[in-house]
C-alpha positions as CSV (number, residue, x, y, z in Angstrom):
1,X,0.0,0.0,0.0
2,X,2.5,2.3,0.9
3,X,4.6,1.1,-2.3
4,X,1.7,2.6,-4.3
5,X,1.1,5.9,-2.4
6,X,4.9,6.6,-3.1
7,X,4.4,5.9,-6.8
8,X,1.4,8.0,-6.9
9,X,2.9,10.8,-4.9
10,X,6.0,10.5,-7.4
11,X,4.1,11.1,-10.3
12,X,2.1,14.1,-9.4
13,X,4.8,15.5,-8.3
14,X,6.7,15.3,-11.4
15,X,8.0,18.5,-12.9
16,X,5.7,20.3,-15.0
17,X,8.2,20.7,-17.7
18,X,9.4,17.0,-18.3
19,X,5.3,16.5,-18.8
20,X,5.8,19.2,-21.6
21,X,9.1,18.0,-23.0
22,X,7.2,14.1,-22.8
23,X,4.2,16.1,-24.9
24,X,6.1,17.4,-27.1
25,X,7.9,14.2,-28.1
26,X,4.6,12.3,-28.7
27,X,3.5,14.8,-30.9
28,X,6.8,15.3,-32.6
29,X,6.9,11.4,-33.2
30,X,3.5,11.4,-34.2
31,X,4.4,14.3,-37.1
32,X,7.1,12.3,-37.8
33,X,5.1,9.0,-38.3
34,X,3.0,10.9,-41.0
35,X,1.6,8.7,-44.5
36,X,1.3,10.1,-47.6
37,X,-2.2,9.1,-47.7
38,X,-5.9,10.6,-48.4
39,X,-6.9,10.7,-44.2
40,X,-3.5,12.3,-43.4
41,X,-3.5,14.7,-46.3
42,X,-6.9,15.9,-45.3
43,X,-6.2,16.3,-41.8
44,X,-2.8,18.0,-42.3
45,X,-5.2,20.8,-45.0
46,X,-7.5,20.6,-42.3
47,X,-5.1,21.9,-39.6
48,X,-3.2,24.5,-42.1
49,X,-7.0,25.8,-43.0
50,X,-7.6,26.5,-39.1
51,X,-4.0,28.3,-39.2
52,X,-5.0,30.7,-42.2
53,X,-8.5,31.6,-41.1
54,X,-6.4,32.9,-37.4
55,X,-4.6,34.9,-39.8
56,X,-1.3,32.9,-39.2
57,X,-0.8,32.4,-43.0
58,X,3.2,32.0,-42.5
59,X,2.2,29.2,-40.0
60,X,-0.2,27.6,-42.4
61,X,2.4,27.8,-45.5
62,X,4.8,26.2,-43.2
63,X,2.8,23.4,-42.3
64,X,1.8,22.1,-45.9
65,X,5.9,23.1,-46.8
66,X,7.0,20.6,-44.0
67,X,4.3,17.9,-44.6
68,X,4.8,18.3,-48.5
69,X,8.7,18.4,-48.2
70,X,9.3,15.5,-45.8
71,X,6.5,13.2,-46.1
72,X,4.6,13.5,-49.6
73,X,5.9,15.1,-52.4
74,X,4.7,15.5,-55.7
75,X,6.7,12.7,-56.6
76,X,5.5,10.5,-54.1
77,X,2.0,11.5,-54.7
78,X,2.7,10.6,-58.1
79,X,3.4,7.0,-57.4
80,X,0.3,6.7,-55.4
81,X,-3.3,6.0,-56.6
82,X,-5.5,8.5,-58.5
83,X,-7.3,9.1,-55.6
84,X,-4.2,10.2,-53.1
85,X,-3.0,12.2,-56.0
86,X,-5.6,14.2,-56.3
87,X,-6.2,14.8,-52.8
88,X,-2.3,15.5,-52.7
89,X,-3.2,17.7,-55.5
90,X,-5.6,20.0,-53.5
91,X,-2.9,20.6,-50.8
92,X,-0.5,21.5,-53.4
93,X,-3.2,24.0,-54.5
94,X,-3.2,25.1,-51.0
95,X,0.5,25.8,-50.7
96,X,0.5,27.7,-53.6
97,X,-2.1,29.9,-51.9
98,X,-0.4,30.2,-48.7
99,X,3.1,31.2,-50.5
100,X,1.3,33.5,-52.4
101,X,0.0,35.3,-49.9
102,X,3.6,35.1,-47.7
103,X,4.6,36.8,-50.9
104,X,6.8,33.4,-51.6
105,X,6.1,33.6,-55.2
106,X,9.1,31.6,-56.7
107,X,8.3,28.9,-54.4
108,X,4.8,28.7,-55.3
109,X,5.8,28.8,-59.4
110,X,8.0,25.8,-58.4
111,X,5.0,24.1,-57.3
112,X,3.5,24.5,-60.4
113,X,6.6,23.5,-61.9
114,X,7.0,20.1,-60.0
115,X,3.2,19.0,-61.1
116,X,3.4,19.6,-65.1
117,X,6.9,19.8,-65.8
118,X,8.4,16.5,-64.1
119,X,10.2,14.9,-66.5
120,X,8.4,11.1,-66.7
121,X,6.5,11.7,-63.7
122,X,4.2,14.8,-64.7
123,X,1.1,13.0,-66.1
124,X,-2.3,15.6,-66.1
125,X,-4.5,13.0,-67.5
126,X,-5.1,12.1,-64.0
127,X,-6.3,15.1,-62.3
128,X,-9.7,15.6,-62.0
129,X,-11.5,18.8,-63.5
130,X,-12.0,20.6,-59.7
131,X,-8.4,19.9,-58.9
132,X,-7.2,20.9,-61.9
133,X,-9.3,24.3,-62.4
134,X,-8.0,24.8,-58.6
135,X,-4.4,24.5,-59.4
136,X,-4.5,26.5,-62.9
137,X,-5.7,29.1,-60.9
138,X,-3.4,29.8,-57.7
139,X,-1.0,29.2,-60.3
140,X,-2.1,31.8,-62.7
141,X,-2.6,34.2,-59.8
142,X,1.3,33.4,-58.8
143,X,2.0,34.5,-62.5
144,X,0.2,37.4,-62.1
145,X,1.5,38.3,-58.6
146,X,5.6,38.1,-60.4
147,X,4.7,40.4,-62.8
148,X,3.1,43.2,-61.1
149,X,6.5,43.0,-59.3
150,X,8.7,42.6,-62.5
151,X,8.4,44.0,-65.7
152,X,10.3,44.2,-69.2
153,X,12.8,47.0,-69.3
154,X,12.8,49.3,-72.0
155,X,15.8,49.5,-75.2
156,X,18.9,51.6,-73.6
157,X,18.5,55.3,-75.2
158,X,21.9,55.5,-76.2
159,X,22.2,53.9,-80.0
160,X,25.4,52.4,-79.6
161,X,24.1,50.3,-76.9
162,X,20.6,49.7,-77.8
163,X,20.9,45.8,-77.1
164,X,21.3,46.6,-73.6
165,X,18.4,47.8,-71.3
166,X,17.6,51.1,-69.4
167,X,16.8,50.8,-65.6
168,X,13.4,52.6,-64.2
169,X,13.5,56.2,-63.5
170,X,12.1,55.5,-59.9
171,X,15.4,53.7,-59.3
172,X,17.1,57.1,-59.4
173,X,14.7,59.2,-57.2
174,X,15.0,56.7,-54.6
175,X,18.6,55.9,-55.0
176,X,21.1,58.9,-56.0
177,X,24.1,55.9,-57.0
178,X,21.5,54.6,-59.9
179,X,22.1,58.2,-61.7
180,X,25.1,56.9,-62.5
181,X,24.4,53.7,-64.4
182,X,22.6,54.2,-67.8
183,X,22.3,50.6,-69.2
184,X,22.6,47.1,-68.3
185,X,23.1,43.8,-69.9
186,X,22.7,40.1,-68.9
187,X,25.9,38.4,-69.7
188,X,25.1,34.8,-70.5
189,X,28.3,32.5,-68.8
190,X,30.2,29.5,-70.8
191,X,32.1,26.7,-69.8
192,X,35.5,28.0,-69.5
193,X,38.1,26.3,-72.3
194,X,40.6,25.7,-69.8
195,X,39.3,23.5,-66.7
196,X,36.4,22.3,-67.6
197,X,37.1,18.8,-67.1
198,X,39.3,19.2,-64.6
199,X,39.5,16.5,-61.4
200,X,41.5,17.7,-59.1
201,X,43.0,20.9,-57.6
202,X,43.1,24.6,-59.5
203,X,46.6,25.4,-60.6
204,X,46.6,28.0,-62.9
205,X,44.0,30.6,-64.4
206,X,41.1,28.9,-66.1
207,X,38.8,32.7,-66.9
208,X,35.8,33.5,-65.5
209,X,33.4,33.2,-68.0
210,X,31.9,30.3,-66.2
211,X,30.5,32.8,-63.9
212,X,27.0,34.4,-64.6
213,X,27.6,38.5,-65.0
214,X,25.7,41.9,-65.2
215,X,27.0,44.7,-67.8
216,X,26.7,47.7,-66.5
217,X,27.0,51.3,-68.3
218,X,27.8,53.7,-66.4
219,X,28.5,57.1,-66.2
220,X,32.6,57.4,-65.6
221,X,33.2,61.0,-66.1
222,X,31.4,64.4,-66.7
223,X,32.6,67.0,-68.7
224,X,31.5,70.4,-69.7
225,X,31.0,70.7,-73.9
226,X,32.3,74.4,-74.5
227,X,30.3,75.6,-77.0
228,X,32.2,78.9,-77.8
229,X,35.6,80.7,-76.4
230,X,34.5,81.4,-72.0
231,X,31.1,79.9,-72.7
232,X,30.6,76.9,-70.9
233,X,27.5,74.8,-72.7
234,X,25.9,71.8,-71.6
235,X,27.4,68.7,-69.5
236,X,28.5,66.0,-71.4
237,X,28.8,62.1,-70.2
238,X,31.7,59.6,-70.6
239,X,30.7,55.7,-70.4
240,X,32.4,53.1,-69.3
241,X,31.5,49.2,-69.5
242,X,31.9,47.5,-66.5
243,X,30.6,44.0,-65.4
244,X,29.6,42.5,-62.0
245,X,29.1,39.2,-60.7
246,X,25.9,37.1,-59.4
247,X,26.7,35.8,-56.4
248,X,25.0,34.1,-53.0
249,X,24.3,35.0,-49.5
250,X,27.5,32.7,-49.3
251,X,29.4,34.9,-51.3
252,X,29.6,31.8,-53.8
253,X,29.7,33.2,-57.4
254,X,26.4,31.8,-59.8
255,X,27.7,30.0,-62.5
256,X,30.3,27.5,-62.7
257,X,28.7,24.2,-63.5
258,X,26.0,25.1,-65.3
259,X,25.3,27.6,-67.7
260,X,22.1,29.8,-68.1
261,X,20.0,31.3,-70.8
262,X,17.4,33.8,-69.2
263,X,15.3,36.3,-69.5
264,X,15.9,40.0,-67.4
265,X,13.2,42.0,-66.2
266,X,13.4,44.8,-63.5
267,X,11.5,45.4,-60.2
268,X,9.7,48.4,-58.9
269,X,11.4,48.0,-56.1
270,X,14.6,49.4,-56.5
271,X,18.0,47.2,-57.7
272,X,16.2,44.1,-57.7
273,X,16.1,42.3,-60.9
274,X,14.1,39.0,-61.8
275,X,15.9,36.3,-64.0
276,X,13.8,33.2,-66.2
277,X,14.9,30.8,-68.6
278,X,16.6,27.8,-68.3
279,X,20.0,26.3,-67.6
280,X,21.8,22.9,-68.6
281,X,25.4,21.8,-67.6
282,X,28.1,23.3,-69.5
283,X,30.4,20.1,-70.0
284,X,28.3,16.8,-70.2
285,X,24.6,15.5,-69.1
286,X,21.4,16.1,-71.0
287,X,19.8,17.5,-68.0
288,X,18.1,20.7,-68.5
289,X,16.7,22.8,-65.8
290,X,13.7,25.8,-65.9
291,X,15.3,28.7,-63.6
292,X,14.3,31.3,-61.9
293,X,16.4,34.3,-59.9
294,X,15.4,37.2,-58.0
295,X,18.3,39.3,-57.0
296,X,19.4,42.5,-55.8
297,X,22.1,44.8,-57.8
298,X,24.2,46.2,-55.7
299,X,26.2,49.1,-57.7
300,X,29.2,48.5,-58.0
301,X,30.2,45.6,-55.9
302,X,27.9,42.9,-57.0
303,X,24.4,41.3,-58.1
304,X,23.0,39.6,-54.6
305,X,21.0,36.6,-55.2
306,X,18.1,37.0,-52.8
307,X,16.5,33.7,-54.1
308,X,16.6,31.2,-56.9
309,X,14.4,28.0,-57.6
310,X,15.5,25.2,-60.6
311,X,13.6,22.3,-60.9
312,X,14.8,19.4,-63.4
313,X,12.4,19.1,-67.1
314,X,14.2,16.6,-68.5
């Protein structure tokens, strides 16, 4: 008897925390226990719903991210029965809502990229009409969102560099440094001649034309155009053409490896600069890759990758 009043007396007065920490690991192996299956799909939409009607849309995103990422995938869902794809396919809908709204719009492109442009896997034959009519639509709206943030620049004004690209005037009256570059240019990268099926250690130069770069025109001196003898007339420009390099958070320069063909458009916000195309690897494989950038020029030190999404087509 008194064997069990000490066990009961031990557990209630067990420390409040190690209940929680005990809690906590339940529910953390229960998360982790997830299926890719109709019944956990639902519940998992279910619970990210409740999250977005509280107004904690970031918390709702990253619950369908998590659950999507680690447990059921578009390939996965792929694999599975018409029916589990499909209800896969609604949360996928979901998430592209939810990123939308967190204003992650490259993320929820990718989503749209993963369901119809999976090389051997993407197969839109099976989704059914709602679904699909669900899904072209958050997509659609993703597009939509991109390009009220992005547009195509305009030709450069000055003739002898009219395959380059003028930058918006709102760049300027925001930030004074932009009054001094006129013009830029994407610089598409190559595999470099020398290295490029290299094995081992650098030991000499190999170029840098591996590495994905920004021309810029700029304004590199200011002179005054005399017009007569003591008469000063009107200021006159001197260019010069200058490149800088894409690089990461990391400080690792884009490039390399693969090598890009894309498309440059310019924000409203100013510097930032959004980059589409594709990309393939410069020496070997038949992989190609749809790409897609948004980055931050930062005159005259470097373009700043803020984020970039590639998802294998082939």
């Amino acid at each position: 008897m008194r064997a069990n009043q000490r066990g009961a007396t031990a557990l209630h007065d067990w420390p409040w925390g190690r209940w929680m920490v005990l809690f906590i690991g339940m529910l953390t192996s229960t998360l982790s226990a997830a299926a890719c299956d109709s019944e956990e799909i639902r519940a998992v939409r279910a619970s990210a719903l409740a999250a977005y009607q509280a107004k904690a849309v970031s918390d709702a995103a990253h619950q369908l991210s998590t659950f999507y990422d680690e447990t059921c995938d578009f390939y996965t869902l792929a694999q599975s029965s018409d029916a589990v794809l499909n209800e896969g396919l609604w949360l996928i809908s979901d998430l592209m809502l939810y990123r939308r709204k967190t204003n992650a719009i490259l993320a929820c492109l990718s989503l749209g990229d993963e369901v119809y442009r999976s090389w051997m896997v993407s197969e839109p034959s099976r989704h059914l009409p709602r679904a699909e009519r669900a899904l072209q639509t958050n997509l659609a709206q993703c597009r939509q969102a991109l390009e009220t943030q992005f547009v195509s620049p305009p030709p450069c004004p000055l003739s002898d560099y009219d395959t380059m690209f003028a930058l918006p005037a709102s760049w300027r009256e925001r930030n004074p440094l932009f009054h001094e570059v006129v013009c830029v240019a994407l610089k598409e990268n190559d595999r470099n001649l020398v290295g490029g099926q290299r094995d081992g250690p650098q030991t000499h130069s190999e170029g840098m034309q591996s590495y994905l770069q920004l021309e810029v025109l700029y304004v590199k001196n200011v002179t005054s155009a005399q017009t007569t003898s003591g008469d000063n007339g009107e200021w006159v420009n001197q260019y010069g053409l200058d490149v800088v390099y894409f690089s990461t958070a990391h400080e690792s320069l884009i490039g390399g490896e693969q090598c890009y063909a894309l498309n440059l458009k310019v924000g409203h916000e100013t510097g930032t600069l959004l980059l589409e195309g594709g990309a393939h690897y410069c020496e070997g494989g038949t992989a190609t890759f749809v790409h897609r950038m948004i980055a931050t020029l930062d005159y005259p030190f470097r373009v700043r990758v803020l984020e970039q999404r590639m998802h294998a087509v082939k």
